[in-house]
N, C-alpha and C positions, 0 to 999 in steps of 0.2 A: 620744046622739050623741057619739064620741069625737074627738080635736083633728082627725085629719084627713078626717072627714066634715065639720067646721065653716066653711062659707063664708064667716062674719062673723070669724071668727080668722084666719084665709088671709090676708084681705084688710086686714084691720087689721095682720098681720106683714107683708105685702109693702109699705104705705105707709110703717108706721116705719122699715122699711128704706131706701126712695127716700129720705125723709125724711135718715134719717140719713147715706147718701151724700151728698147734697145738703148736706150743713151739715158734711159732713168728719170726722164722727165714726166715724172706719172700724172703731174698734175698736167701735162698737155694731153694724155696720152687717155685721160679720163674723158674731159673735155671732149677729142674729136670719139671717142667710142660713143658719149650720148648724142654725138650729133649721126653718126653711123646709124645706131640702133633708133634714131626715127625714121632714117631715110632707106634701111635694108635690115631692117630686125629680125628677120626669120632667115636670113643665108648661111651658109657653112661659114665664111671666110669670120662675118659679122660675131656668130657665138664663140668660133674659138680665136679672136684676137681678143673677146672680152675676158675665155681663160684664159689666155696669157697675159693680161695684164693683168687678172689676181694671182696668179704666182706671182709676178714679179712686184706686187705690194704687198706679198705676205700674205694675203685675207683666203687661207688653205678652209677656211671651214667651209666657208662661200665657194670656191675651186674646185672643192669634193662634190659641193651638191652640183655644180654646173659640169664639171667630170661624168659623175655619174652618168645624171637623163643624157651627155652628149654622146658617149658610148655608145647607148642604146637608140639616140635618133639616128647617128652616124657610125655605124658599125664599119664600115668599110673608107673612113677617112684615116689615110696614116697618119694625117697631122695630129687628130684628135686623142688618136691612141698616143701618138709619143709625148704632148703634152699631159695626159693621163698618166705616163712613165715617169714624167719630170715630179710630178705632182706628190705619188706614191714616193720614187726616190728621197724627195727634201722631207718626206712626215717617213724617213727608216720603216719604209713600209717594202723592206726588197724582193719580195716573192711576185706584188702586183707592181710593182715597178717593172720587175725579168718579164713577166708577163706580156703586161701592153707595151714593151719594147720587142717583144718577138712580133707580137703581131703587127706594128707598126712596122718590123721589117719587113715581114713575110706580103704584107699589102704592098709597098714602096721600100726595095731595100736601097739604105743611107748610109755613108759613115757615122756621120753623127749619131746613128741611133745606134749602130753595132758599137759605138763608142759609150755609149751610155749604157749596154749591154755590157761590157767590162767593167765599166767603173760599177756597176752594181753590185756584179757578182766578186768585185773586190769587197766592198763592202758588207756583204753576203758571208767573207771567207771563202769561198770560191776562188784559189787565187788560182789555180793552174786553168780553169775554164777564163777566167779576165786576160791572163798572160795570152791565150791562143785567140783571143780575140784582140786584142792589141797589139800584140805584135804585127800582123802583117798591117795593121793600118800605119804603121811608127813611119813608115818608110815613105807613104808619101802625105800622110799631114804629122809633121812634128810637136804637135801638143800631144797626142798618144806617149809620147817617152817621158812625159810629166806624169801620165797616169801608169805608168808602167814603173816609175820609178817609185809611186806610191806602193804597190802589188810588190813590187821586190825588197821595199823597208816593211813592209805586212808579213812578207816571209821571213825576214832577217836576215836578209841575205843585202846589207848595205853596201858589198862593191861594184854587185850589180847595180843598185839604186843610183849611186854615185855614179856609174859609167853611163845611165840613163840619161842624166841630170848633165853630163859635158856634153854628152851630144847635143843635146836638146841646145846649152847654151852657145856653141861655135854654131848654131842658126840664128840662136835669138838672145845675144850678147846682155843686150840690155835689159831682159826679162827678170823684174826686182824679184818677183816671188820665187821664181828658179834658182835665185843667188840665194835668198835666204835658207830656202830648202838645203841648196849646198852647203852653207855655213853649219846647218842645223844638222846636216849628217856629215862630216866633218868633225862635229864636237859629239858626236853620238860613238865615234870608235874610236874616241880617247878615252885612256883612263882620267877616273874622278880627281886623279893628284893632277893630270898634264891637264885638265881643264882648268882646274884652281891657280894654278902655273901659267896659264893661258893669261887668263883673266886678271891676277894680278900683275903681269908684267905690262898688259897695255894699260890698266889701271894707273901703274907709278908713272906710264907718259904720257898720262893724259890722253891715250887714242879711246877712238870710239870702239865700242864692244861691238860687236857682231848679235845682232838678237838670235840666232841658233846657237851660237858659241854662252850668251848672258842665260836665255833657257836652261841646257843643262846644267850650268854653273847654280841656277837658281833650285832647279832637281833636287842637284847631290846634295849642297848642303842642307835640304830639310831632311830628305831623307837620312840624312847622317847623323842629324839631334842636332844640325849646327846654324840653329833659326836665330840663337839670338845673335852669334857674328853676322850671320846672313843679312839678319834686320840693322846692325850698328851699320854695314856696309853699304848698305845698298838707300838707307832710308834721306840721307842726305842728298841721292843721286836721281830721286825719281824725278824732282821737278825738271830735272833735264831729259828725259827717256819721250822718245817720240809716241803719242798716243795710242797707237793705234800698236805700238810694240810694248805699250803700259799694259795692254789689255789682256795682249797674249801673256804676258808674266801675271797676270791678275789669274789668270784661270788656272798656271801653273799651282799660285799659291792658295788657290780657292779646292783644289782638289786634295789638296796634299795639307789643309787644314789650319793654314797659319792666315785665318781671316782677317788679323791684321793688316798683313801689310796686304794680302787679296783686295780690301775695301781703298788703301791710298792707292794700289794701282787700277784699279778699274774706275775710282771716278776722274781719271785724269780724261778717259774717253767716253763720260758721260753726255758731253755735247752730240757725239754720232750714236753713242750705244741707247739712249735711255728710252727708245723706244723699242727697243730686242725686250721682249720679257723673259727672254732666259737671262741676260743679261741684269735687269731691273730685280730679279728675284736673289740673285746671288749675290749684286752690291746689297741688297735690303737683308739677307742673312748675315753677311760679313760683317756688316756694321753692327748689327745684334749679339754677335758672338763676340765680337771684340769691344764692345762697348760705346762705338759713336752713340748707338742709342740708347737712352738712359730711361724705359721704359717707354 
């Protein structure tokens, strides 16, 4: 029997492949797909682990066109349509996202898809259709109360958001992004004095900031006109700020127009960021506007 008569090879290269998309190791994940697509190039399983491994490199123009024709060779694959859904979702394309996630139910219905079904339709504004789809999944997979707690800070309705956000954490204590969320709404229903208040008193002891708590604090005072304390404050303290929390304060200050200090904190996570080009185009304004570059 030669490699591509072998059904036990097939399937153990198409696992290590999932596999290795799944753990982000693209460059293996590259690798076993060409050695796939010699030995089974025209199967179902073969073209959509190749779309999913260009979602998961980013390469959406390439995704669209292998999207498309697969749609259309495989109309009745749910996998096909919910990767089509993923696809649509990440390029804010929410109407054909809602789309090939109905049909991807309606073919195989999944949590995960009706989960991607809410999260769309949050995004969408749709928030009471996202709520009535999340909620009953909250109850037996608990990452829905993540999404659910997004849908309830979308409405403004932060004590529900917040009460999302404990539950979720008395399952999954350790969950950093879930604490940060908390910290971040937390400092979202304080006043701009008790955040300054906040902020300076762990300031004078030396504790660490909370990056939802240092976020609004970074907010208010532009919005307040009070860029240049903001910048006396804070510009001493960036070499200390963890990068990946430099970044999310870089977009704060990138939006809200003080592309100064937007350009020191976004290149602190230039080493992960600088191949994001939304990222590559906002440090290359910043520094324009604020003078790193001198023509």
């Amino acid at each position: 029997m030669n490699e591509k008569n072998n059904p036990a090879l097939l399937q153990a290269l198409r696992h290590n492949i999932k596999r290795w998309i799944h753990q982000n190791k693209l460059t293996e994940a590259r690798q076993g797909l060409a050695e796939l697509k010699q030995l089974d190039p025209l199967d179902l399983q073969t073209r959509g682990l190749e779309l999913e491994y260009l979602l998961s490199a980013g390469q959406y123009q390439d995704a669209q066109s292998l999207a498309t024709q697969l749609t259309q060779l495989f109309p009745t694959s749910s996998r096909i349509q919910y990767l089509a859904g993923i696809l649509a979702y990440r390029q804010k394309n929410y109407a054909a996202a809602l789309a090939a996630f109905d049909e991807s139910f309606r073919l195989y219905p999944h949590w995960r898809t009706e989960r991607y079904m809410g999260k769309t339709c949050t995004q969408a504004g749709d928030f009471d259709r996202a709520e009535s789809y999340l909620l009953h999944l909250s109850a037996e997979h608990p990452t829905c109360l993540l999404d659910l707690a997004w849908v309830y800070e979308r409405k403004q309705q932060f004590s529900k958001a917040q009460s999302m956000l404990a539950q979720y954490l008395k399952l999954k204590p350790e969950d950093a992004f879930a604490q940060q969320q908390q910290q971040r709404l937390q400092a979202h229903v304080l006043s701009p004095e008790q955040i300054q208040d906040e902020v300076e008193t762990l300031s004078d002891f030396d504790e660490t900031i909370p990056i939802g708590l240092l976020s609004e604090y970074m907010r208010n005072q532009l919005n307040q006109g009070k860029g240049s304390a903001l910048r006396q404050w804070l510009t001493p303290r960036i070499g200390k700020v963890d990068p990946k929390d430099a970044n999310q304060l870089g977009w704060i200050a990138y939006q809200l127009k003080a592309y100064d200090l937007a350009y020191e904190l976004f290149i602190r996570d230039f080493e992960k960021q600088h191949d994001n080009f939304k990222y590559r185009a906002a440090l290359e304004r910043s520094a324009e506007r604020s003078g790193w570059f001198a023509g």
